[in-house]
Wavefront OBJ file of the C-alpha trace (Angstrom):
o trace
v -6.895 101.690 1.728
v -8.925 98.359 1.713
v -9.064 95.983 3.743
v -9.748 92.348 2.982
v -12.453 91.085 3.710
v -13.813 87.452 3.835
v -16.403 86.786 0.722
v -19.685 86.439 1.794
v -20.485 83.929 -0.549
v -18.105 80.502 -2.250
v -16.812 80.953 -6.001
v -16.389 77.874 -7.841
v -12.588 78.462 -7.627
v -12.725 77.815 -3.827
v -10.673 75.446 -2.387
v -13.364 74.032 -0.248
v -15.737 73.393 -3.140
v -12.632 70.978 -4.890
v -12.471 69.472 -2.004
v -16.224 68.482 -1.379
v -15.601 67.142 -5.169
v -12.839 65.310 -4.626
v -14.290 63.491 -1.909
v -17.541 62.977 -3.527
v -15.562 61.468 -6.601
v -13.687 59.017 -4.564
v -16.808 58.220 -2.736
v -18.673 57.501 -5.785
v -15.682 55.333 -7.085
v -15.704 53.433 -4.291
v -19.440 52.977 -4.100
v -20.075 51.913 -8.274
v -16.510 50.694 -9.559
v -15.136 47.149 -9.136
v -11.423 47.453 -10.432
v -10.463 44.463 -12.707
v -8.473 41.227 -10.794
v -6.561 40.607 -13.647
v -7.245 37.018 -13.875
v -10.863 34.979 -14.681
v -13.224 34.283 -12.512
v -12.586 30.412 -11.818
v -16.049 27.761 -12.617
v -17.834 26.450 -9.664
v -16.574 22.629 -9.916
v -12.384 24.045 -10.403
v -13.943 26.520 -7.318
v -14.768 23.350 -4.843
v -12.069 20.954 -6.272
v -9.400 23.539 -4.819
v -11.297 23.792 -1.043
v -12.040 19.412 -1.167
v -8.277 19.320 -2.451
v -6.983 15.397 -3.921
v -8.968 12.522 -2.927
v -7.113 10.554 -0.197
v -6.397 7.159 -1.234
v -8.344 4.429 0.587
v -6.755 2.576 3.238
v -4.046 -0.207 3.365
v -4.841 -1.577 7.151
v -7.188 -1.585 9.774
v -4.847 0.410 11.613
v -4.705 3.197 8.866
v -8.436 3.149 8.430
v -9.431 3.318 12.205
v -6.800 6.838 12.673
v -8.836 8.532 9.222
v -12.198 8.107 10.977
v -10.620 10.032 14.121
v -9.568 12.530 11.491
v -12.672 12.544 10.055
v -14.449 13.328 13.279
v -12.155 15.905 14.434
v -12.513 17.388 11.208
v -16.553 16.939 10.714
v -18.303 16.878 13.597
v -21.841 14.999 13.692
v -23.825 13.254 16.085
v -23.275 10.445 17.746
v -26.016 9.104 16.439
v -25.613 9.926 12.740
v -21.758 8.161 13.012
v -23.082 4.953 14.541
v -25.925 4.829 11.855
v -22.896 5.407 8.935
v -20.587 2.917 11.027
v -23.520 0.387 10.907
v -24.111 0.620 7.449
v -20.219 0.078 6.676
v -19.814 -2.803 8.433
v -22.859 -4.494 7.000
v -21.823 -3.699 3.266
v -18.384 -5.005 4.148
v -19.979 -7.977 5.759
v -22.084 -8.546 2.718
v -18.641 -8.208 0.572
v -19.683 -4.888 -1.084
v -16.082 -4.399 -3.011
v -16.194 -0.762 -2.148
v -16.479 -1.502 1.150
v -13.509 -3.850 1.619
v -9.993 -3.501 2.926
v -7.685 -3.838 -0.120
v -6.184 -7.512 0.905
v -9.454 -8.667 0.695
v -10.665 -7.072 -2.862
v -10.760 -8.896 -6.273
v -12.498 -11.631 -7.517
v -9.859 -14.026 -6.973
v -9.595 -13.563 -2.985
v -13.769 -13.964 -3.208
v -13.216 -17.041 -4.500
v -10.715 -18.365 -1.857
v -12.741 -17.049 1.100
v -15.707 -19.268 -0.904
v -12.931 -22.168 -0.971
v -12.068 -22.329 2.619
v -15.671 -21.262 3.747
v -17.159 -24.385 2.101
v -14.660 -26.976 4.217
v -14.078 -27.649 7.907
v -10.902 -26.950 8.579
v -8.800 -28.116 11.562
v -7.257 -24.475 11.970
v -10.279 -23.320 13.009
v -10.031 -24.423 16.862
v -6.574 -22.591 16.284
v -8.511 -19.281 19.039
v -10.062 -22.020 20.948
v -7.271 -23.680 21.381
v -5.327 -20.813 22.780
v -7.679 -19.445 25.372
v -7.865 -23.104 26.665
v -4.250 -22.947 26.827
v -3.698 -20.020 28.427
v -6.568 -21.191 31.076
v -4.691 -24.187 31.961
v -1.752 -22.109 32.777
v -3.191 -20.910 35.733
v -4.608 -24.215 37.324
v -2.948 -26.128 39.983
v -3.039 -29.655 38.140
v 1.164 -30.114 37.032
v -0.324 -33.996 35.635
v -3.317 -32.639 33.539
v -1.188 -28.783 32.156
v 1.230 -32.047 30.803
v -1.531 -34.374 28.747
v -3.152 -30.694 27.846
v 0.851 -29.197 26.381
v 1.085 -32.597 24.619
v -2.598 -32.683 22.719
v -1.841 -29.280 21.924
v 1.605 -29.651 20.409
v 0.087 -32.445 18.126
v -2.809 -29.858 17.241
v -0.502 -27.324 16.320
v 1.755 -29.508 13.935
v -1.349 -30.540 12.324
v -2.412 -27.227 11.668
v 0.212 -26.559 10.165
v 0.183 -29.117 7.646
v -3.563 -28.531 7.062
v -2.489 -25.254 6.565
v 0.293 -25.882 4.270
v -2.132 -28.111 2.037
v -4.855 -25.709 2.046
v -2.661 -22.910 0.662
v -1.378 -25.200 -2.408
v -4.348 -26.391 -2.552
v -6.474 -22.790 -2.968
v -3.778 -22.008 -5.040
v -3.731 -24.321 -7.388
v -7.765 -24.014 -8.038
v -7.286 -20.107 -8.445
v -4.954 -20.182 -11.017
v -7.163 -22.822 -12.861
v -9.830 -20.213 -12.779
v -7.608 -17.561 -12.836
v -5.703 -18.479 -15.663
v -4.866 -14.303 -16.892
v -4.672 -13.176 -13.130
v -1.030 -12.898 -11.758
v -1.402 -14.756 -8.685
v 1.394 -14.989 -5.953
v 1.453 -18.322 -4.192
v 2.649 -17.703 -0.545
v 0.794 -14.156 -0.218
v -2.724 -16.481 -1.608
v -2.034 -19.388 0.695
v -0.971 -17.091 3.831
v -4.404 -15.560 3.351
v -6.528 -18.749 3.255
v -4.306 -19.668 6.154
v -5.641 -16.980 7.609
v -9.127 -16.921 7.087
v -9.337 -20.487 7.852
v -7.526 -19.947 11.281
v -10.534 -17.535 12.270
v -13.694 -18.693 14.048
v -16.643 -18.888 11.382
v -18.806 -16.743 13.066
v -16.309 -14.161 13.215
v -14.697 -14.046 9.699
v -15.020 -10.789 7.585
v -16.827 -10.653 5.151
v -19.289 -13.272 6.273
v -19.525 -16.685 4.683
v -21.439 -17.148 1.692
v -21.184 -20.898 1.350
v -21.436 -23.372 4.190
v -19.256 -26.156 4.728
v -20.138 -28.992 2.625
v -21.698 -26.629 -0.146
v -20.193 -26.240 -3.563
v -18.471 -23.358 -4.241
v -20.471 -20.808 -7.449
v -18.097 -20.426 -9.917
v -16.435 -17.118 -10.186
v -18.090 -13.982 -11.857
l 1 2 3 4 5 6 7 8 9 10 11 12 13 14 15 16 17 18 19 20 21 22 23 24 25 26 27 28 29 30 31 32 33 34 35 36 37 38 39 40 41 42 43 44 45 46 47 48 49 50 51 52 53 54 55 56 57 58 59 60 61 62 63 64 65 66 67 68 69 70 71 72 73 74 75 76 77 78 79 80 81 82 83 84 85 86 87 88 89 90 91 92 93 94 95 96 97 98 99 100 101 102 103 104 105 106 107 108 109 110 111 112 113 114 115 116 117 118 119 120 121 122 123 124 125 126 127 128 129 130 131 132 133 134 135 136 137 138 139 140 141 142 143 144 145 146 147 148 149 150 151 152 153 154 155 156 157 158 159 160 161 162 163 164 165 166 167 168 169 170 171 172 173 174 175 176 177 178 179 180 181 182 183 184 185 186 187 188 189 190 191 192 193 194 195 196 197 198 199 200 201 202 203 204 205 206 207 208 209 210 211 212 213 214 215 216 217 218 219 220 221
C-alpha cells in the first residue's frame, strides 16, 4: 500500500503556480492598461471655461459693486498691498472716465456729454452739501434770532435750486437730443442725472471734470 506523499517539486498544473499568474496578470493590467472613459478628452479652453464658469455681469450700483470685491477677496486672497495698488488704479481710470471702468448710469457717450454740460457752468446746486452741514450746525447753537434769518436764506436757496435744477435738466436735455438725434434719450432719467451731478461739490464729482466752468464744451465723439 502507498502512501501519499507531498511532491517534492511544483507541476505546471499546480494550483499555486495559477495563482502566482493570476496575480501577476492583474498586476500587469493594472500597471500598463488605461481602460477607455467612453467619452473625449475635452480641449484645454472648454477645460478652463467649465472651472471659470459664466462671466458675472458687471455691476448696477455702488452697493452691488462694493459686496463683489468682498467676494472677490474671500475668494482670492492677495496682499494688502497688491489690492490697494489694483484699487488705485480703478479709481484713477474711472476718474479719468475710462468706459470700462464706469458704473453703468454713468456709461455712453451721451451722459459724457452732460457731465461736460454741467461741468462747464456754475451752478447754484452746487452749495446744495454746503448748505446742509451749515444747517445742521446751526441746529445746535443757542442763537433762536440768527437759526430764524439762517431757516429763511435757506428756504429761498432751496426753491432756487430747484428751479435751477428744473432748467438745467430741460435744458441738458434738449442739447443731447440735438446731438443725439438716433439715441433714445429719456428726459426725466437725463435731467435727474445732471441734477445730480450738478448738486455735487466739483472737487468731488466722479469722473472728474474735463471742462472748467466757463469753457466750451468739445463736441461729442
Amino acid at each position: 500500500m502507498r502512501f501519499l506523499r507531498r511532491s517534492g517539486t511544483t507541476t505546471e498544473d499546480s494550483p499555486v503556480t495559477e495563482a502566482a499568474e493570476v496575480a501577476e496578470s492583474v498586476e500587469s493590467h493594472n500597471r500598463g492598461f488605461t481602460p477607455a472613459k467612453g467619452r473625449a478628452t475635452p480641449k484645454r479652453r472648454e477645460a478652463e471655461g467649465k472651472r471659470r464658469g459664466p462671466v458675472a455681469p458687471p455691476p448696477r450700483t455702488t452697493r452691488e459693486a462694493m459686496k463683489r470685491n468682498r467676494e472677490l477677496r474671500k475668494s482670492n486672497p492677495q496682499s494688502k498691498e497688491d489690492r490697494r495698488a489694483a484699487a488705485k488704479e480703478r479709481q484713477a481710470r474711472m476718474a479719468a472716465g475710462d468706459e470700462r471702468y464706469l458704473l453703468p448710469r454713468d456709461k455712453g457717450p451721451v451722459k459724457a456729454y452732460v457731465r461736460d454740460l454741467v461741468d462747464s457752468r456754475r451752478n447754484l446746486t452746487g452749495l446744495f452739501m454746503p448748505l446742509a452741514i451749515v444747517v445742521l450746525v446751526l441746529m445746535i447753537t443757542p442763537f433762536p434770532l440768527l437759526q430764524q434769518y439762517v431757516t429763511l436764506l435757506c428756504m429761498v436757496l432751496l426753491v432756487a435750486m430747484v428751479i435751477e435744477g428744473v432748467l438745467t435738466g430741460r435744458r441738458v436735455t434738449r442739447l443731447a437730443r440735438e446731438k443725439f438725434p438716433k439715441e433714445t434719450i429719456n428726459g426725466r432719467s437725463l435731467g435727474w442725472y445732471a441734477f445730480v451731478r450738478s448738486s455735487q461739490v466739483r472737487k468731488l464729482r466722479m469722473p472728474k471734470p474735463r471742462v472748467k466752468p466757463g469753457q466750451p464744451v468739445p463736441e461729442p465723439k
